[in-house]
C-alpha positions as a Markdown table, in Angstrom:
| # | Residue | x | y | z |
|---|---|---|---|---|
| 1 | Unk | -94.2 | -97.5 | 83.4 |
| 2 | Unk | -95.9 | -96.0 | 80.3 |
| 3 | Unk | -95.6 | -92.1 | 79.5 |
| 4 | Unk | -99.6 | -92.3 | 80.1 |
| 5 | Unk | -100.4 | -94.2 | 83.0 |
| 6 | Unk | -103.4 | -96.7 | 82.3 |
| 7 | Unk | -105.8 | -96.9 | 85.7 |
| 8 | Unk | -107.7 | -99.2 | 87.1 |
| 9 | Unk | -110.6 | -98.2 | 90.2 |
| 10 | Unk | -112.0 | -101.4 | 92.4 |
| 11 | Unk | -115.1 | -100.2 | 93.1 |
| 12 | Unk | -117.4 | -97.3 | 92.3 |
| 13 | Unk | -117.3 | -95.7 | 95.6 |
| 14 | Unk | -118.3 | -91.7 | 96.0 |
| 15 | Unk | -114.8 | -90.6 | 96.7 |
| 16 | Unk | -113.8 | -92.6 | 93.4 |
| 17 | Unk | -116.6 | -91.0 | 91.7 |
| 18 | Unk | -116.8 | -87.2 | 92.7 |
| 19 | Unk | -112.9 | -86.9 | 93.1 |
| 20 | Unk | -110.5 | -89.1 | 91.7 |
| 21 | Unk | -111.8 | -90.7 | 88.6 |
| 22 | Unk | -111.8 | -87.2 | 87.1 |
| 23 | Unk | -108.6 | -85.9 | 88.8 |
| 24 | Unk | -107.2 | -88.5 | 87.0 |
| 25 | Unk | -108.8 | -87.9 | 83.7 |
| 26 | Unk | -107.5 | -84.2 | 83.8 |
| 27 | Unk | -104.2 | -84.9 | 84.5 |
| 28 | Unk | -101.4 | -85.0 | 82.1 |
| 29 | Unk | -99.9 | -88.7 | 82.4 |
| 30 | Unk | -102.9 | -90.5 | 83.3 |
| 31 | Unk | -105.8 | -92.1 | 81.9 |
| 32 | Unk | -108.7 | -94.1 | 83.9 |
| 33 | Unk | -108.6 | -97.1 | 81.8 |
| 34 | Unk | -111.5 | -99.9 | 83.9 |
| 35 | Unk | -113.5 | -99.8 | 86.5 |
| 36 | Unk | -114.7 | -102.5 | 88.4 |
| 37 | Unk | -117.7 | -102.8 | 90.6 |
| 38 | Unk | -120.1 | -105.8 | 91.6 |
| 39 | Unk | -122.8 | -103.4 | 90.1 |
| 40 | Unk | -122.1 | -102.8 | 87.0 |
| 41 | Unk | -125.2 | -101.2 | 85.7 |
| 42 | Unk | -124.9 | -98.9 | 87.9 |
| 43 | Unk | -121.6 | -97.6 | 87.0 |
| 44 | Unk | -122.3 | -97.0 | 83.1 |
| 45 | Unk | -123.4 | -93.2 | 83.9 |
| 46 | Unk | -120.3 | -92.8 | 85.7 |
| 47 | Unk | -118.0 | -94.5 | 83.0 |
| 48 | Unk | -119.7 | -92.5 | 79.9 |
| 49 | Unk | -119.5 | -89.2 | 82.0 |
| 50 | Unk | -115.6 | -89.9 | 82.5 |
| 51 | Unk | -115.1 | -92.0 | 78.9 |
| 52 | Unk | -114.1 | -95.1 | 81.0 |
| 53 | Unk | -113.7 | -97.7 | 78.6 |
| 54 | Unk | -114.5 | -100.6 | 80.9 |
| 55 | Unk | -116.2 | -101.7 | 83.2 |
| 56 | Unk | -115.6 | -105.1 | 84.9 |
| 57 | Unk | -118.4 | -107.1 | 87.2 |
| 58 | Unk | -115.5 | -107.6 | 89.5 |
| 59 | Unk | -112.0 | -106.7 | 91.1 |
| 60 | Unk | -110.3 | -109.9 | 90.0 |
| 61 | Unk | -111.2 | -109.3 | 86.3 |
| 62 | Unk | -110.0 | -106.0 | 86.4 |
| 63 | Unk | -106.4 | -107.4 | 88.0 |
| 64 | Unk | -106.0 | -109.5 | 85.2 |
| 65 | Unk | -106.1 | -107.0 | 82.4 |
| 66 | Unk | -102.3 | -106.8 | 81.4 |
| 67 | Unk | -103.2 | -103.2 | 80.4 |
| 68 | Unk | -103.5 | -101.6 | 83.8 |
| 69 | Unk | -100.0 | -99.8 | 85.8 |
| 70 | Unk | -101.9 | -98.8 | 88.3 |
| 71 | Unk | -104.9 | -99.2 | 90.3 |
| 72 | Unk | -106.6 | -97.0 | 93.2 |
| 73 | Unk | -108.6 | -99.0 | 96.2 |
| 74 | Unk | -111.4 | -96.7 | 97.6 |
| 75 | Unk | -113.1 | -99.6 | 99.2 |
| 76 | Unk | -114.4 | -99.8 | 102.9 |
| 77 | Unk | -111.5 | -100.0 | 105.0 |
| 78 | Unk | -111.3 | -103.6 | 105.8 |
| 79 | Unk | -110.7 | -104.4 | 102.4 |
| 80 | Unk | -107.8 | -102.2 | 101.6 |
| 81 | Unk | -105.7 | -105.4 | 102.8 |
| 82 | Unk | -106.8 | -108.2 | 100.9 |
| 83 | Unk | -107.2 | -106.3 | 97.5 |
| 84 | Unk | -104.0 | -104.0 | 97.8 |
| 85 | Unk | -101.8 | -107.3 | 98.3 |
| 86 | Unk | -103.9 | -108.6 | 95.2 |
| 87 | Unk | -103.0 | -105.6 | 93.2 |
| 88 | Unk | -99.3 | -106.0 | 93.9 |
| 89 | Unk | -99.3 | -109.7 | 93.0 |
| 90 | Unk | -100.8 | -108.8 | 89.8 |
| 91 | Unk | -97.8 | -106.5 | 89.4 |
| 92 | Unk | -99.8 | -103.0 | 89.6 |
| 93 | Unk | -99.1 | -100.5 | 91.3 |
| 94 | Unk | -101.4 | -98.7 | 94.4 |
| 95 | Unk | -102.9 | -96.1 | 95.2 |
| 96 | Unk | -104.9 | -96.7 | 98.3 |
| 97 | Unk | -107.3 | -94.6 | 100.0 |
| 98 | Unk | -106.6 | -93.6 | 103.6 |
| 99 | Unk | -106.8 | -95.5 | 105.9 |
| 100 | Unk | -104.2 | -97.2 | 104.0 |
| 101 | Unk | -104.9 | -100.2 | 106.9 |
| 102 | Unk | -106.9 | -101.2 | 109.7 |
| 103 | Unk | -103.8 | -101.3 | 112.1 |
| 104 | Unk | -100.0 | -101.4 | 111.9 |
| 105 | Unk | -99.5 | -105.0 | 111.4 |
| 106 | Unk | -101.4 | -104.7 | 108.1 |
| 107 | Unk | -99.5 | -101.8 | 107.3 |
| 108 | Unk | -96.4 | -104.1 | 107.2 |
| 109 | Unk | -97.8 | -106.6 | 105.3 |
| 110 | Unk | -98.8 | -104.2 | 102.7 |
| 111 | Unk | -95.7 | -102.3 | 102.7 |
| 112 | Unk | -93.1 | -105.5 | 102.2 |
| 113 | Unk | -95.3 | -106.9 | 99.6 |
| 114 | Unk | -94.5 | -103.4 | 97.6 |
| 115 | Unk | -90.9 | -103.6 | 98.2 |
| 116 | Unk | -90.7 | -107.3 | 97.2 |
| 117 | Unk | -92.2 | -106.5 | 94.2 |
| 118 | Unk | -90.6 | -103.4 | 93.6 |
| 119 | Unk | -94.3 | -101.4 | 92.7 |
| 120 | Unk | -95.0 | -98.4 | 94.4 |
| 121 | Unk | -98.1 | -98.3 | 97.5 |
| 122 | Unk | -99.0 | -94.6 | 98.8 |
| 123 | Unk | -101.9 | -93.9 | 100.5 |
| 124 | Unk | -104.3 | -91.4 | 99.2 |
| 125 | Unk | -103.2 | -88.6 | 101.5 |
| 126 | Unk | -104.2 | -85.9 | 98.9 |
| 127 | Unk | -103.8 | -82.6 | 101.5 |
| 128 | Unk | -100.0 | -83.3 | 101.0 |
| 129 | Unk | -99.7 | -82.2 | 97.1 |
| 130 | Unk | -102.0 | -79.3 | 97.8 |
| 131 | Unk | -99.7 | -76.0 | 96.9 |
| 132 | Unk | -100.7 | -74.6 | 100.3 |
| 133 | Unk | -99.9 | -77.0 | 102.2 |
| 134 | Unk | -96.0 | -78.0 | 100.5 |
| 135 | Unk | -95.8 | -74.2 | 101.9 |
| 136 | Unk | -97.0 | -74.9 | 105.0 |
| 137 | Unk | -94.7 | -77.3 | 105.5 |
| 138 | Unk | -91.2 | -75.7 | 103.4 |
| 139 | Unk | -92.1 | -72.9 | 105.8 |
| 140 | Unk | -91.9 | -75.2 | 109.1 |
| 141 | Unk | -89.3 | -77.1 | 108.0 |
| 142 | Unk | -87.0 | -73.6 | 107.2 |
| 143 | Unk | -87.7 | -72.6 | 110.7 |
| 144 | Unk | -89.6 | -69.4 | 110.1 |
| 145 | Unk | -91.7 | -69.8 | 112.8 |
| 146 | Unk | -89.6 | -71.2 | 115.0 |
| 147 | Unk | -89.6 | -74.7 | 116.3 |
| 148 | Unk | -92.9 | -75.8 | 116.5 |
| 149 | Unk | -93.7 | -77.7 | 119.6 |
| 150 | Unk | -97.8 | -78.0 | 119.2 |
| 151 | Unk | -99.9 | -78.7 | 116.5 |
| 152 | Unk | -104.1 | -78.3 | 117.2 |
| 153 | Unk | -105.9 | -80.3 | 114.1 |
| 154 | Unk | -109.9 | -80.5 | 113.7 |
| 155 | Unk | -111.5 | -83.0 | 111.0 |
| 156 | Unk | -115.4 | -82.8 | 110.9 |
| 157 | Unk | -118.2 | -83.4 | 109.1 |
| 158 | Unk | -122.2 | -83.9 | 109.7 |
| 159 | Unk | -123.5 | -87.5 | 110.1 |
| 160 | Unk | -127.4 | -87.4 | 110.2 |
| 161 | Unk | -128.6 | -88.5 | 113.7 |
| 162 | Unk | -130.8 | -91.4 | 111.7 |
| 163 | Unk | -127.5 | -93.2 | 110.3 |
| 164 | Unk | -126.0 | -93.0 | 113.3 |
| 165 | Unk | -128.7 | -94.6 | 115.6 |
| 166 | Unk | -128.6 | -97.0 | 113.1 |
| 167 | Unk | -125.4 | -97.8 | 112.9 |
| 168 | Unk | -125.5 | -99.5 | 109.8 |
| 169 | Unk | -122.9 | -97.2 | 108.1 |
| 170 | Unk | -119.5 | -99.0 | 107.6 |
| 171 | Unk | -117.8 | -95.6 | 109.5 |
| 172 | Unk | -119.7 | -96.9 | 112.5 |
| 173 | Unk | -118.9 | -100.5 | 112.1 |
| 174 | Unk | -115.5 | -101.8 | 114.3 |
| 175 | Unk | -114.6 | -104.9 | 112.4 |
| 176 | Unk | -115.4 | -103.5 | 109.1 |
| 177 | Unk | -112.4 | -100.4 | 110.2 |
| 178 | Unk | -115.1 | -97.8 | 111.2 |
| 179 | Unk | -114.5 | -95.3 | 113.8 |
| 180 | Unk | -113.3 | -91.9 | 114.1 |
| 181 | Unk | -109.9 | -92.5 | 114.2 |
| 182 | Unk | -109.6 | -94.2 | 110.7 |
| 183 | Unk | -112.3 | -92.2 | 109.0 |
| 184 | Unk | -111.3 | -89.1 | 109.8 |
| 185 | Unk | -109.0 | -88.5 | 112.4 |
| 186 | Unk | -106.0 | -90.1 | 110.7 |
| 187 | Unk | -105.7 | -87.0 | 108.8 |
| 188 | Unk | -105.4 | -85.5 | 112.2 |
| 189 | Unk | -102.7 | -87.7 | 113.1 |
| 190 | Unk | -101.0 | -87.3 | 109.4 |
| 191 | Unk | -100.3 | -83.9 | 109.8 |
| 192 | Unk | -99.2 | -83.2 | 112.4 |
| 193 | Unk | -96.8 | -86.2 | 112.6 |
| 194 | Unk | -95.6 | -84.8 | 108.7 |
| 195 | Unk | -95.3 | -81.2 | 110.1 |
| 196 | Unk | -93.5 | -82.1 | 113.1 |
| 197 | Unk | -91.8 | -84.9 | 111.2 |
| 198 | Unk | -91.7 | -86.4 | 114.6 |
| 199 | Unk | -93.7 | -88.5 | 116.9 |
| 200 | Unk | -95.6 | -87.2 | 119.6 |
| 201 | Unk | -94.9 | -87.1 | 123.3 |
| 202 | Unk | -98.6 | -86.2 | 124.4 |
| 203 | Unk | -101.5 | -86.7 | 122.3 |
| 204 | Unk | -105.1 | -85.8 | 123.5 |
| 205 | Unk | -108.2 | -86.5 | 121.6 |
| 206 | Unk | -111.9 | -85.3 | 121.5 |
């Protein structure tokens, strides 16, 4: 892989928007080189603000630009599948935003496609590189606080009453990977499976 690593985004979501897209762009070996999104006018603000060169009208276009290494997935759950094993069959490699699937046997799928193509897949578990929390976890793992046994984790945020009556948001929506579990609650699950770097005996949930 190039020195400066050329990106690619499949789709203009908010997350790709307020977060990534210009974590990328400040970072010293990388570069967001396309963006794709079945919208395009709509992503022009977003690609003169980051100085996105291009902008495709959709995913597979972007795939086939021989200038891309890698590519970052922030679409609705249900899609992380379908375009991550695209991304790897065009030879890219992944970053895929959590969840990186809608259950384990996707997880697989996604996973031996990497290997047998030899590209790297991570899901976007950012809390991991944080500086706090690789001391969080040196200190754990050097036994300073003993041997841990428990670990208590709370993910939350405000969902206004009138999306959720709805329930027209994809978080609400089953088949398209909604729920609390895979919104938010995996990060939940993450950490304290990385603290612990175990698996649990007892799990309760509220």
């Amino acid at each position: 892989m190039a020195d400066q690593i050329k990106w690619g985004i499949l789709g203009n979501a908010m997350i790709a928007r307020k977060c990534v897209i210009g974590a990328i762009q400040k970072s010293c070996n990388g570069r967001v080189h396309a963006l794709a999104t079945r919208s395009p006018g709509s992503a022009t603000e977003v690609a003169n603000e980051n100085g996105i060169g291009k902008i495709y009208g959709s995913y597979d276009a972007l795939l086939a630009d021989s200038e891309i290494d890698a590519v970052y997935v922030p679409l609705p759950n249900h899609m992380h599948l379908p375009w991550t094993l695209k991304a790897l069959s065009a030879g890219k490699h992944v970053l895929c935003e959590k969840p990186l699937a809608c259950n384990a046997e996707e997880a697989r799928q996604m996973a031996s496609k990497a290997n047998a193509s030899g590209l790297h897949l991570m899901e976007a578990y950012m809390y991991r590189f944080h500086p706090r929390s690789r001391r969080i976890k040196q200190t754990v793992d050097q036994g300073a606080i003993g041997k841990p046994c428990l670990v208590r984790s709370a993910f939350c945020y405000h969902m206004d009453e009138s999306i959720l009556s709805s329930g027209d948001n994809a978080r609400l929506k089953t088949e398209m990977g909604g729920g609390a579990l895979l919104d938010v609650g995996c990060y939940s699950v993450s950490v304290a499976r990385w603290l612990l770097a175990t698996e649990p005996t007892a799990v309760q949930a509220q």
